[in-house]
C-alpha positions in Angstrom: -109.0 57.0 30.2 -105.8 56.5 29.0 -103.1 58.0 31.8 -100.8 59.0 29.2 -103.5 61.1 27.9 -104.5 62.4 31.2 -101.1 63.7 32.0 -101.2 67.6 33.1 -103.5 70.3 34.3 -105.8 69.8 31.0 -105.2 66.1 31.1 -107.2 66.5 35.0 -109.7 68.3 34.0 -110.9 65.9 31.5 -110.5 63.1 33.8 -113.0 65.0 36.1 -115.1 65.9 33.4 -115.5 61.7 32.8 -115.7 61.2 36.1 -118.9 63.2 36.2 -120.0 61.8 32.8 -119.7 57.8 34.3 -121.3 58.6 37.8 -124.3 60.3 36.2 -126.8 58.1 36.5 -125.6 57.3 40.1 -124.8 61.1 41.5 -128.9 61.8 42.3 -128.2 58.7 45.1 -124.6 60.3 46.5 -125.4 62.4 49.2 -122.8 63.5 51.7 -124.3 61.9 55.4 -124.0 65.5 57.2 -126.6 68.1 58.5 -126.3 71.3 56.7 -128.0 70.3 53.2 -131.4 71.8 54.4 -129.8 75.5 54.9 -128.3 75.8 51.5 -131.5 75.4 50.5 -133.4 77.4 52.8 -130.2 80.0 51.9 -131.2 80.1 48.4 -134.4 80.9 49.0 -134.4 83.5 51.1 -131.3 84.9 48.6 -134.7 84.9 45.9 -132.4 84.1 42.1 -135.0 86.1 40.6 -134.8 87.8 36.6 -132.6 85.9 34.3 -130.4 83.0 36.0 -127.3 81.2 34.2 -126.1 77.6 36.2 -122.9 76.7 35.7 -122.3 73.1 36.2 -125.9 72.4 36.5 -125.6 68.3 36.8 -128.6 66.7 37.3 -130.7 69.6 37.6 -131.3 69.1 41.4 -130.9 73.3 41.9 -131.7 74.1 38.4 -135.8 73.1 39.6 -135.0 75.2 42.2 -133.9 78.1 40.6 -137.1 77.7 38.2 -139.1 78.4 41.4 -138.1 82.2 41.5 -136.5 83.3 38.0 -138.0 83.7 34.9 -135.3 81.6 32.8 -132.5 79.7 33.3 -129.3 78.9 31.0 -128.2 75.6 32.4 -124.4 75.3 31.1 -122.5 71.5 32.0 -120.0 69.8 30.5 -121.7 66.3 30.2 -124.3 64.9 27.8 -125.6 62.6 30.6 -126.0 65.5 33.3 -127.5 67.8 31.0 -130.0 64.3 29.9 -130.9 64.1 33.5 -131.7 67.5 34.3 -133.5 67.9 31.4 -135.4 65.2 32.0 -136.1 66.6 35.8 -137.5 70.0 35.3 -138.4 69.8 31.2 -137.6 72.4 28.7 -140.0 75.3 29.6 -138.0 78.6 30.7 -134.7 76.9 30.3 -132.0 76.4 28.2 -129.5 73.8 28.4 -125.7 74.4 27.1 -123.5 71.4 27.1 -119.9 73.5 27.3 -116.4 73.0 28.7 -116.8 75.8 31.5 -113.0 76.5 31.0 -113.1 77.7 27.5 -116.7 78.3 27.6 -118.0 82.2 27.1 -121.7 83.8 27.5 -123.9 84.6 24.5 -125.4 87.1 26.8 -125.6 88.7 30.4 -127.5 87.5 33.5 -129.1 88.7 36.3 -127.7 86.0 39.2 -124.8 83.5 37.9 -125.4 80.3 40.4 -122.8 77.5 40.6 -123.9 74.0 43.3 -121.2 72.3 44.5 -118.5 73.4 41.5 -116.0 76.3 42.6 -113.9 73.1 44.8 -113.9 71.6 41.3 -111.8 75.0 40.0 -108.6 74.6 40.3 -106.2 77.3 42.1 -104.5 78.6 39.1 -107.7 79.3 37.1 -109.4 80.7 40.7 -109.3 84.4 39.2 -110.1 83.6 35.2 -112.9 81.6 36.4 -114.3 84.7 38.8 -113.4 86.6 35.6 -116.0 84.6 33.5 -118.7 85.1 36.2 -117.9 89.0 36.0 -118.4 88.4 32.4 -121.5 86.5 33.0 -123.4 89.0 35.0 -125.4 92.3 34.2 -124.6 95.5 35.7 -125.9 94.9 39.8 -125.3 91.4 39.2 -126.1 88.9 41.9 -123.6 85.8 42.7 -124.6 82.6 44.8 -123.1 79.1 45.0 -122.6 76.3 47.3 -119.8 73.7 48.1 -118.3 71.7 50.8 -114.9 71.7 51.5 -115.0 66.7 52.8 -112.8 64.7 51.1 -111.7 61.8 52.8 -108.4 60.0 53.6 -108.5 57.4 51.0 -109.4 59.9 48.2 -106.0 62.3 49.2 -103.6 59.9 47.0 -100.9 63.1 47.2 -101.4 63.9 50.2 -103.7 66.4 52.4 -101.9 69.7 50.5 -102.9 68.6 47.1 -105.8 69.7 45.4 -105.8 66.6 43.1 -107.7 63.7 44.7 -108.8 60.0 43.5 -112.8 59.0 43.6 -114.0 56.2 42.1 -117.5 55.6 40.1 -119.9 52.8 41.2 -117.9 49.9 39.1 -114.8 51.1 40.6 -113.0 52.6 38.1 -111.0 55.4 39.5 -110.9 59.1 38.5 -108.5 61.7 39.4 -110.5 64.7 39.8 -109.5 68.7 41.5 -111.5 69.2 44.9 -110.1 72.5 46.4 -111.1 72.3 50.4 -111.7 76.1 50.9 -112.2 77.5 54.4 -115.4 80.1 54.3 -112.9 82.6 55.7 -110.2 82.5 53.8 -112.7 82.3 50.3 -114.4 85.6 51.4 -111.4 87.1 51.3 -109.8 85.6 48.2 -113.0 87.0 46.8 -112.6 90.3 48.4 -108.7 90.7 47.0 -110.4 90.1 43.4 -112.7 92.6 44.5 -116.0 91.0 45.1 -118.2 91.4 47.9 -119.2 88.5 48.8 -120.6 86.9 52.1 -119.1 83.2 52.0 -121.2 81.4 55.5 -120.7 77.9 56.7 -123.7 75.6 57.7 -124.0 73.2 60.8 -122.1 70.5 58.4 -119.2 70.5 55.6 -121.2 72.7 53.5 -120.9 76.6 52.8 -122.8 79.1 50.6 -121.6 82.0 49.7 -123.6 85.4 47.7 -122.7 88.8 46.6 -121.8 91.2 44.3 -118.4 92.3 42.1 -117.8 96.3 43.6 -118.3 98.7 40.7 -114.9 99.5 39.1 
């Protein structure tokens, strides 16, 4: 990508979005080499997506099988033609719909009974925190159930301005490097960021870097 191009907040988040598009093929094999993987999983499933489930950022399709386990349909929303190629190769096209979108500037046909998101809200960046909780409000049917998962690791050689910066460098299998927003929320803090926009939400941390975190938006 050309860095002139890339300059700026929207210049960032297309660089992210083609980092995701070149590390397709390679993201089922990146895994992060922690303990805590297993309990988002077992989370999810005792937190039972059931009805009518929209993914955002659904990537490979690793939770959008998953999620097929307990709802009835899923709308699987992603920004890259080589995610959404993947995952619909993975779990087929029976009881789900696939929506290749900018998630920024995206907006639901319809509402949902859970709104998931794996591994995407340290991808948000600060400013857009509350227009993006916005959408999920948007997203969700009256009672409206919210769960997502993340991890707060980045490592040294990936903080290029520093540890306060949100913006970091990562670098696809051929070495070409990306800059791309990873937001290292504390589970603490997020809970009540969420609370102040006036979600309930119960954000817990795992026996590794990873977090999950599910709830409701308070009526009113």
């Amino acid at each position: 990508m050309n860095r002139t191009d890339a300059e700026g907040p929207d210049g960032l988040l297309q660089e992210q979005v083609g980092y995701y598009r070149a590390i397709a093929e390679e993201y089922g094999h990146l895994a992060l080499p922690f303990p805590g993987a297993d309990e988002l999983t077992a989370a999810l499933d005792a937190f039972r997506p059931t009805g009518s489930v929209l993914e955002l950022a659904c990537g490979p399709g690793r939770w959008t099988a998953q999620l097929l386990g307990h709802a009835a349909d899923v709308t699987a929303v992603d920004a890259s033609p080589e995610m959404i190629a993947l995952a619909s190769a993975r779990v087929g096209a029976e009881r789900v719909r696939f929506v290749r979108a900018d998630l920024f500037r995206w907006r639901p046909d319809r509402r949902y009974d859970v709104v998931f998101f794996g591994f995407w809200l340290s991808h948000v960046p600060h400013d857009r925190f509350a227009a993006f909780w916005e959408l999920v409000a948007d997203c969700l049917k009256p009672g409206g159930r919210v769960f997502f998962a993340d991890d707060a690791y980045r490592t040294a050689d990936e903080l290029i301005e520093g540890e306060r910066s949100t913006t970091i460098r990562r670098r696809s299998m051929d070495g070409t490097a990306y800059r791309i927003v990873k937001v290292p929320y504390e589970p603490a803090d997020l809970e009540r960021r969420l609370a102040r926009l006036g979600w309930r939400v119960a954000v817990r941390p795992t026996s590794g870097p990873f977090f999950w975190g599910s709830g409701h938006k308070e009526a009113g």
